[in-house]
C-alpha positions in Angstrom: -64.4 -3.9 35.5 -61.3 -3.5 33.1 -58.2 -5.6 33.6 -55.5 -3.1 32.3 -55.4 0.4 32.0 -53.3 2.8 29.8 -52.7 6.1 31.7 -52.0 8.9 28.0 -49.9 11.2 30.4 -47.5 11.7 32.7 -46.4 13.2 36.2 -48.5 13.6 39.0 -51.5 13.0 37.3 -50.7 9.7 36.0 -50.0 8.6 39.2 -52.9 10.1 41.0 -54.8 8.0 38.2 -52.4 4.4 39.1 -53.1 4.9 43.0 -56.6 4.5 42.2 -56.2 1.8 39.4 -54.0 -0.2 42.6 -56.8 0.2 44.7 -59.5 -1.6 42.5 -57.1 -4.0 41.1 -56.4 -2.7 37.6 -53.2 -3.3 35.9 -51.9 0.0 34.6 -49.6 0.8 31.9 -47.4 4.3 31.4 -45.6 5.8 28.4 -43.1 8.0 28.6 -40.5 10.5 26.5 -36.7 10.0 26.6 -36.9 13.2 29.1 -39.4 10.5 31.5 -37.5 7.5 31.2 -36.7 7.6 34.8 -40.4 9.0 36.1 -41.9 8.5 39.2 -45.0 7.4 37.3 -42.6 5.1 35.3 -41.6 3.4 38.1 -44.9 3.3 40.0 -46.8 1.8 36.3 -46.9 -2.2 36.1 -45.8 -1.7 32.7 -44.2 0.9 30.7 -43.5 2.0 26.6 -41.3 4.7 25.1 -43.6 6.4 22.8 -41.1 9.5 21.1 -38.6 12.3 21.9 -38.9 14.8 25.0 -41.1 17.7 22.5 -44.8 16.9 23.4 -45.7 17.0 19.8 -43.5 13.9 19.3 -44.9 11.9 22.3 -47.1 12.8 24.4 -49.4 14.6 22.0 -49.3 11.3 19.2 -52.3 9.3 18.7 -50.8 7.0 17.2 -48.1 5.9 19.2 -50.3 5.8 22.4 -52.6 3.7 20.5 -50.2 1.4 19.2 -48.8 1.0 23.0 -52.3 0.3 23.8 -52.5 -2.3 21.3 -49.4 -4.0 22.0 -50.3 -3.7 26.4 -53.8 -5.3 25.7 -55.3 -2.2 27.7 -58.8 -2.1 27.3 -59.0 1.4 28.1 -56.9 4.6 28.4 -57.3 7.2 30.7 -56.3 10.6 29.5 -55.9 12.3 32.7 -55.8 16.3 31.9 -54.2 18.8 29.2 -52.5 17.1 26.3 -55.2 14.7 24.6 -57.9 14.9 27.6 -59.8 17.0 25.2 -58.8 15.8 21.9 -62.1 14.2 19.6 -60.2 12.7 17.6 -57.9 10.7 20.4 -61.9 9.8 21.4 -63.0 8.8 18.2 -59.5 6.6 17.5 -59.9 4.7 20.7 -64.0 4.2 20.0 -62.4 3.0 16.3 -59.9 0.6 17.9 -62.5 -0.3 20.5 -61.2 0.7 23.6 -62.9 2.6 26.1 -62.1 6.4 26.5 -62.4 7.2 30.0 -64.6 10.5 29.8 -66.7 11.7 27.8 -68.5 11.0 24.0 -66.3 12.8 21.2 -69.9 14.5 20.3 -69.9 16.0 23.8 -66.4 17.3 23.8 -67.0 18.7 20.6 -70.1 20.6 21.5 -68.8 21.5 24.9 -64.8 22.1 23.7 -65.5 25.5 21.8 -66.8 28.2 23.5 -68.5 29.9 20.9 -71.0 26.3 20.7 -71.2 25.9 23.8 -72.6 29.4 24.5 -75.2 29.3 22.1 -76.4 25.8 23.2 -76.6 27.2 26.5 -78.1 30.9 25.3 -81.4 28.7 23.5 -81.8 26.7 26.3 -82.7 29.9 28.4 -79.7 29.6 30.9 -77.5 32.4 31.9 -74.6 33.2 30.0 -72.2 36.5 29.7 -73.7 39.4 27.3 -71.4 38.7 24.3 -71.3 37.2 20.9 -72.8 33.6 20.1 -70.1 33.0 17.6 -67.0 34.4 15.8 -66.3 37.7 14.9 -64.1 37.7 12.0 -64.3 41.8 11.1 -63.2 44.7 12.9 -66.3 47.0 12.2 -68.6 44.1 13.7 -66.6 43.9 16.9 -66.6 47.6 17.1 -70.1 47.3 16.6 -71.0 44.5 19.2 -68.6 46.3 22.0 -70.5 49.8 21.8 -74.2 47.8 21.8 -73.2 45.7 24.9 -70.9 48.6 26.4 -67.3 48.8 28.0 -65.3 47.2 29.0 -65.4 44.1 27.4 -63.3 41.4 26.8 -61.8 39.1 23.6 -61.5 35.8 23.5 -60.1 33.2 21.6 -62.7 30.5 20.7 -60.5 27.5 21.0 -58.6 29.0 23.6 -57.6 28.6 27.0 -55.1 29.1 29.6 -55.0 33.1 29.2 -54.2 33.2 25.2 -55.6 35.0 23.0 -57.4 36.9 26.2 -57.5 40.5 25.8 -59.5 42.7 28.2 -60.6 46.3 26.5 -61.9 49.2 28.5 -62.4 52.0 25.8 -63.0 52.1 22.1 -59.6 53.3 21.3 -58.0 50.0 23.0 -60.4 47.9 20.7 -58.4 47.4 16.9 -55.2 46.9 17.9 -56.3 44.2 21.2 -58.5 42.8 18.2 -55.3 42.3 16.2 -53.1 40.8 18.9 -55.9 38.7 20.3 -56.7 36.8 16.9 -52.5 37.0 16.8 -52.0 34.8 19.5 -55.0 32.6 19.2 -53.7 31.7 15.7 -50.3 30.9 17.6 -51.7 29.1 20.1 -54.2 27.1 18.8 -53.7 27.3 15.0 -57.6 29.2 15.2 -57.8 32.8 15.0 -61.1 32.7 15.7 -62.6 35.1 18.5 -65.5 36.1 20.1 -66.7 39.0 22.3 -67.7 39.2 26.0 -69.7 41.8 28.7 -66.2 42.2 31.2 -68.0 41.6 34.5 -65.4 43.6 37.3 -63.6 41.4 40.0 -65.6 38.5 39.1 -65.3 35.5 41.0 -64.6 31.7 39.5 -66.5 29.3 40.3 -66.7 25.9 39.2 -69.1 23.1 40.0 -68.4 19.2 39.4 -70.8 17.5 37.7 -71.0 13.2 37.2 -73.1 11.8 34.8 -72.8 7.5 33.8 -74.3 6.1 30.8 -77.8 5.1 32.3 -79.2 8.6 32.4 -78.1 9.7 35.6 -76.7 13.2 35.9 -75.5 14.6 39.5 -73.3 17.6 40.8 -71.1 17.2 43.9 -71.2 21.1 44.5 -68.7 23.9 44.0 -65.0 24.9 44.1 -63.4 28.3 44.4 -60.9 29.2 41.4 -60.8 32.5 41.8 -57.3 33.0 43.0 -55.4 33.2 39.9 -52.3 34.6 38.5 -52.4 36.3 34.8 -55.3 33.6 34.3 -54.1 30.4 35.5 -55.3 28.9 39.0 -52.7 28.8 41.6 -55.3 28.0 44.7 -58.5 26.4 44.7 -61.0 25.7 47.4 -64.0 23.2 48.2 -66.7 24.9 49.8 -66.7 28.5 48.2 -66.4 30.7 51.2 -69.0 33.1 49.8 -71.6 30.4 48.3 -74.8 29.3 50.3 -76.8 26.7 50.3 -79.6 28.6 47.8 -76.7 29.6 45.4 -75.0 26.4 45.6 -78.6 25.0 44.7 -79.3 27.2 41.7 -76.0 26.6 40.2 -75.8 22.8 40.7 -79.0 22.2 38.7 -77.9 24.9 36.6 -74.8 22.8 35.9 -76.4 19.8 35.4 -78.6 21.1 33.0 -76.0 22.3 30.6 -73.9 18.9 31.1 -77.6 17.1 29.9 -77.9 19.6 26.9 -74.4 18.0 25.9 -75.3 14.3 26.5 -72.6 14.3 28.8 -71.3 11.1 30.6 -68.1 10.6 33.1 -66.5 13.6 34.9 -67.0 17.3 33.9 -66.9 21.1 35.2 -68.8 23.6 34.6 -67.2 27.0 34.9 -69.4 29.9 36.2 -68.5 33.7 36.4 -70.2 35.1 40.0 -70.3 39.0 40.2 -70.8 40.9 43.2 -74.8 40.8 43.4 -74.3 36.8 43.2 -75.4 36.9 39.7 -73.7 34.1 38.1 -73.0 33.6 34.4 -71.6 30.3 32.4 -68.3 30.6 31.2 -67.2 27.1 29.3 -68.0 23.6 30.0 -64.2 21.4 31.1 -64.8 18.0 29.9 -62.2 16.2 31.7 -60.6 15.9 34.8 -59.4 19.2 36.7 -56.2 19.3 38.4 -58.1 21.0 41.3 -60.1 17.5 42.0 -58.8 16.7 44.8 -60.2 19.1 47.1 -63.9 17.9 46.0 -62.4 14.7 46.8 -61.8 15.8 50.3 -64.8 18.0 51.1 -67.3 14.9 49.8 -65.4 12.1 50.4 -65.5 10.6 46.9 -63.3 9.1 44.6 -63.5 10.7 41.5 -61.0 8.6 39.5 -62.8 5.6 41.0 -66.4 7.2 39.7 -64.6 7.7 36.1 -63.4 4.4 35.8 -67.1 2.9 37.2 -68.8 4.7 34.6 -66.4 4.2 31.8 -67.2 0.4 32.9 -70.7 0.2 32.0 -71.4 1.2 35.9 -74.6 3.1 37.2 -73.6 5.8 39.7 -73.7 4.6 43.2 -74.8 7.9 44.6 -78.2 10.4 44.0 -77.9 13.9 44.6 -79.8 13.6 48.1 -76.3 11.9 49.1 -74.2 13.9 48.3 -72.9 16.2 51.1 -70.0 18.9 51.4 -68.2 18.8 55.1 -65.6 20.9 56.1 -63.0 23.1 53.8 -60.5 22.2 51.6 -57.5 23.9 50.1 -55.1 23.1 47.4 -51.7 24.7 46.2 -50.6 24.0 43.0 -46.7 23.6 43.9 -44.4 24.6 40.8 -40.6 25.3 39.9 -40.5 28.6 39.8 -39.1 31.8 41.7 -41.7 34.0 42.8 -39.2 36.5 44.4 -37.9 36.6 40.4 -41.2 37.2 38.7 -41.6 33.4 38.9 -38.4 32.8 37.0 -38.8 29.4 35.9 -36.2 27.0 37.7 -35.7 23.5 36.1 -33.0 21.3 37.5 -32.1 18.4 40.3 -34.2 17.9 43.2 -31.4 17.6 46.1 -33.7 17.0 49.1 -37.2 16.6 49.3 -39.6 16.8 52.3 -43.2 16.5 51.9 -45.6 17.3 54.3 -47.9 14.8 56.2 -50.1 14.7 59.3 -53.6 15.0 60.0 -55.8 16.2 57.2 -52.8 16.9 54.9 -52.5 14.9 50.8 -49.7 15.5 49.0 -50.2 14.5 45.0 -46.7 14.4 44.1 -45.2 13.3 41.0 -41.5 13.9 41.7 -38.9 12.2 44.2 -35.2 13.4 45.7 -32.9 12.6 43.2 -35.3 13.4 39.9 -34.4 15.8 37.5 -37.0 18.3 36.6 -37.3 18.8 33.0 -36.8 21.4 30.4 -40.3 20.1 28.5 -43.4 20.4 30.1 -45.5 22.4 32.8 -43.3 22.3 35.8 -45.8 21.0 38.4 -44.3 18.9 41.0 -47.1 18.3 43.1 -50.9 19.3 44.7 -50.9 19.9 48.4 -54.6 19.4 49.5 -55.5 20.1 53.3 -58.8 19.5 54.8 -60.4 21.5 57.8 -63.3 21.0 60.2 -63.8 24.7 58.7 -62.0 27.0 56.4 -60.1 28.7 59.3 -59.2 25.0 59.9 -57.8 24.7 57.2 -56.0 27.8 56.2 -53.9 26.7 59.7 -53.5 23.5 58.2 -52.1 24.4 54.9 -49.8 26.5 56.7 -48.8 24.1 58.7 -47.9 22.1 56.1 -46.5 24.5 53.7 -44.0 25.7 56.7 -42.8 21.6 56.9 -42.3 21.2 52.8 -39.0 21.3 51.9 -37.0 21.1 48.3 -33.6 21.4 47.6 -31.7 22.4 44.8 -34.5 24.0 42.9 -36.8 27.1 43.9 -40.7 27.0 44.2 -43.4 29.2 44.7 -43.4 27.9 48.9 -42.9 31.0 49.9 -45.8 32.9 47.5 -48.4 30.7 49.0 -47.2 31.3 52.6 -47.6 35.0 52.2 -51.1 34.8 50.3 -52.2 33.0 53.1 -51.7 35.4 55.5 -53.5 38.3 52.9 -56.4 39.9 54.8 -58.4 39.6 51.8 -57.9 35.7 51.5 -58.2 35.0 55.2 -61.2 37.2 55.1 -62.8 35.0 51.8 -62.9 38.3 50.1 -61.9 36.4 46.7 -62.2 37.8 42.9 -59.9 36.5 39.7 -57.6 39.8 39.6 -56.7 39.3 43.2 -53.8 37.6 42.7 -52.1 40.1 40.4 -53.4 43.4 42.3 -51.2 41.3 45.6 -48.3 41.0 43.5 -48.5 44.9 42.3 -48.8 45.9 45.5 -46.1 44.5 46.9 -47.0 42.1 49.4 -44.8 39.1 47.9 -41.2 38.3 48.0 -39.0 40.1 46.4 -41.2 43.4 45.8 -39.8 47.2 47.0 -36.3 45.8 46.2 -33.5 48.6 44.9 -32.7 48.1 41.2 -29.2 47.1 42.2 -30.9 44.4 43.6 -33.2 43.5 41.7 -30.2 43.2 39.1 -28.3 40.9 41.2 -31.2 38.6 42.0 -31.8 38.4 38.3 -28.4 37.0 37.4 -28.2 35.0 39.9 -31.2 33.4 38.8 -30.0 32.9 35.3 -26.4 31.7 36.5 -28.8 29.3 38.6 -30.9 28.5 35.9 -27.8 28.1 33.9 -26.1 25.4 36.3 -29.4 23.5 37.0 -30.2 23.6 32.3 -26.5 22.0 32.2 -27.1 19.4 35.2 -30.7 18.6 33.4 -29.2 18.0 30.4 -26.4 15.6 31.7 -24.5 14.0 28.6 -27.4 14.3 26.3 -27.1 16.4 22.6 -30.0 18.8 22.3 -32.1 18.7 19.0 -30.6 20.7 16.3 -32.4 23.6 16.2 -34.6 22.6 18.8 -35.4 25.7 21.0 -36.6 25.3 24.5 -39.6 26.5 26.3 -38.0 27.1 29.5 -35.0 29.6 27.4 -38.0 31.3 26.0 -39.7 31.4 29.2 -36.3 32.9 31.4 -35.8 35.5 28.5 -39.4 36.9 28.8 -38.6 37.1 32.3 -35.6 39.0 31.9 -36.6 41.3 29.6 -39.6 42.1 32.0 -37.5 42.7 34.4 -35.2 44.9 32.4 -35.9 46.9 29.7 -37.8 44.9 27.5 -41.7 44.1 27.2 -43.7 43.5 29.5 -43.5 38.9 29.9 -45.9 36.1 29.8 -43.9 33.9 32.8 -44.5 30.6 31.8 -46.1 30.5 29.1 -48.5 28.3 28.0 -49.4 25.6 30.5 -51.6 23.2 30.0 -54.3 23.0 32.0 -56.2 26.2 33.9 
């Protein structure tokens, strides 16, 4: 087993990723920007290295600078944890070069697996189901004209190196189609420096489901069943759960091995997902192959009862896998809530700034992956998660009590959070009743069932500036004594302005913007 280990990331997945490095006696090392000097994962690493400015692309994004900390730390491996480099080939290939272990998978697997396009086809030859759609890019209107009216509306354009809800456009008639064909390659070409996109059968109120898959570098492949991603807002998970509430035993089956055979097809090895569409004849379809860590683990964790950062780090060892798929057994329910800065009363207006109290949760049943503390100052820079509340239930009525129970005893000061959203989706007839599908979310928040909706316009004009003189207060306490960069323009001003403007007069807003990980 490695001595020392180099966590490439930050927040409460680099501590998630420590805890279980503490456990089996590795030695863990953290970098961090100027804007994480004073990090909880900082604190909690046995050594730590300044690798750049607060901008990701000048830290947390550089090869080389992680890989010269790793050099320097004599860590003989480096765990990426998810978003930023988790994916990245080429980080793969430069730790293979500098011989250090890459805790996940070959760079030829997250190749193959990381565009969608690939992926597909391998997936298409081998026989296994996938969405009606393209096998590859389309780069011409008239062919994606074509394509849509052979495979029928609606349908829906993707980016090929995408994720996270760019480059997405869903198209229900052939007069929609050129100009969501124009403003999909658009924002793929943004977002990912790739215009490239590719076309898909839409399949309506699909649900998400994902199954985890372990495979070590012996030959053995396993799945440890599935979790329930449907509940998402404008594409990006809020609430995940471990068992399904609508997959049996014979579908959980079907997909596992269905799973497993795509992950062998890729020569996969360490952690993945793969990411099915169900529709409502239980039909389900393959959607992209994650080949990393998800930030919904933990509730697989819960529901199985193993480690998965403990499995990574065996198999990135050299390890077998301790466990066939005749032991592995789901008991119970889990639920997670992905616990953010933001105002969902204000169309989730982002809220940065000092954390004056904090309260977190505990009792029976109840994990809270945190990566902030009372006192820290939530940044301007990155996705503003501050931590994964995971309950576990007997059953899934269990724990829907449970994770209201322990939503009702969180507490944060000083900054908003989207408490308040989750305590009212809980108590949604359609949740409580498992009746789940990916526009959910968003067809809750139109009808207004959340904080903050049926408010007067006089209201909903004072709630707005008070959220950007609060926003205002809390960017000026963040910022403290420190100059900005010249020219420098933040994500979080960009973010608040979308949401003013949606709010007002303007177009209609993204909220966060891009986030990292879905």
């Amino acid at each position: 087993m490695f001595k020392k280990i180099l966590i490439a990331n930050r927040g409460e997945i680099a501590l998630r990723v420590m805890r279980a490095c503490r456990e089996m006696g590795i030695g863990t090392v953290a970098v961090y920007s100027d804007a994480d000097r004073k990090a909880l994962h900082v604190r909690y690493a046995d050594e730590a290295y300044h690798i750049g400015p607060a901008p990701s692309t000048e830290s947390y994004l550089r090869i080389d600078r992680i890989m010269g900390v790793a050099r320097r730390s004599g860590a003989e491996a480096i765990h990426p944890g998810y978003g930023f480099l988790s994916e990245n080939e080429e980080f793969a290939r430069a730790c293979e070069a500098a011989g250090i272990v890459f805790v996940g998978p070959p760079a030829a697997a997250m190749k193959l697996m990381g565009s969608k396009t690939a992926s597909r086809q391998a997936v298409i030859r081998a026989g296994l189901p996938a969405v009606p759609g393209t096998e590859r890019d389309i780069d011409s209107l008239e062919e994606v004209r074509r394509i849509a009216s052979e495979i029928d509306y609606p349908v829906m354009l993707k980016a090929a190196a995408g994720g996270g809800g760019k480059g997405l456009r869903l198209v229900r008639s052939a007069p929609e189609l050129e100009s969501a064909y124009r403003n999909a390659r658009s924002e793929a070409q943004n977002a990912f420096n790739d215009s490239s996109v590719y076309l898909e059968k839409y399949i309506e109120r699909p649900r998400h489901v994902e199954i985890q898959v372990l495979g070590d570098r012996h030959g053995n492949l396993i799945h440890l069943g599935e979790r329930e991603c449907s509940l998402q807002r404008r594409h990006q998970k809020v609430m995940e759960e471990c068992p399904s509430p609508v997959v049996d035993e014979a579908l959980r089956r079907r997909m596992g091995e269905t799973a497993v055979r795509i992950a062998k097809l890729a020569g996969y090895v360490n952690a993945g997902t793969v990411e099915f569409l169900v529709d409502q004849d239980n039909n389900f379809y393959f959607l992209e192959m994650n080949t990393r860590l998800q930030v919904e683990h933990p509730v697989t964790e819960m529901a199985t009862g193993v480690d998965l950062v403990k499995e990574q780090l065996r198999i990135a060892a050299g390890e077998p896998l301790r466990l066939g798929q005749e032991d592995v057994r789901l008991r119970g329910a889990a639920l997670e809530c992905r616990v953010y800065a933001e105002d969902p009363a204000n169309n989730f207006f982002p809220s940065p700034g000092l954390i004056t109290r904090l309260r977190v949760p505990s009792g029976p049943g109840v994990r809270d992956d945190g990566g902030v503390y009372e006192g820290w100052t939530v940044p301007l820079d990155y996705d503003p998660l501050l931590s994964k509340l995971v309950v576990w239930g007997s059953d899934r009525a269990e724990a829907i009590a449970r994770m209201r129970r322990a939503l009702g005893e969180y507490e944060v000061s000083g900054i908003q959070t989207n408490i308040l959203f989750f305590l009212r989706l809980l108590e949604h007839p359609d949740f409580v009743a498992g009746r789940l599908d990916t526009g959910l979310v968003d067809r809750v928040l139109a009808g207004g069932w959340m904080p903050g909706a049926g408010r007067s316009g006089e209201a909903e004009l004072a709630a707005m500036l008070a959220a950007a003189l609060d926003l205002s207060r809390n960017v000026q306490k963040a910022a403290g004594s420190k100059r900005a960069t010249p020219g420098a323009a933040s994500a979080w001003k960009g973010s608040g302005r979308e949401a003013l403007l949606s709010r007002g007069q303007g177009p209609g807003a993204r909220g966060w913007g891009t986030r990292d990980e879905i």
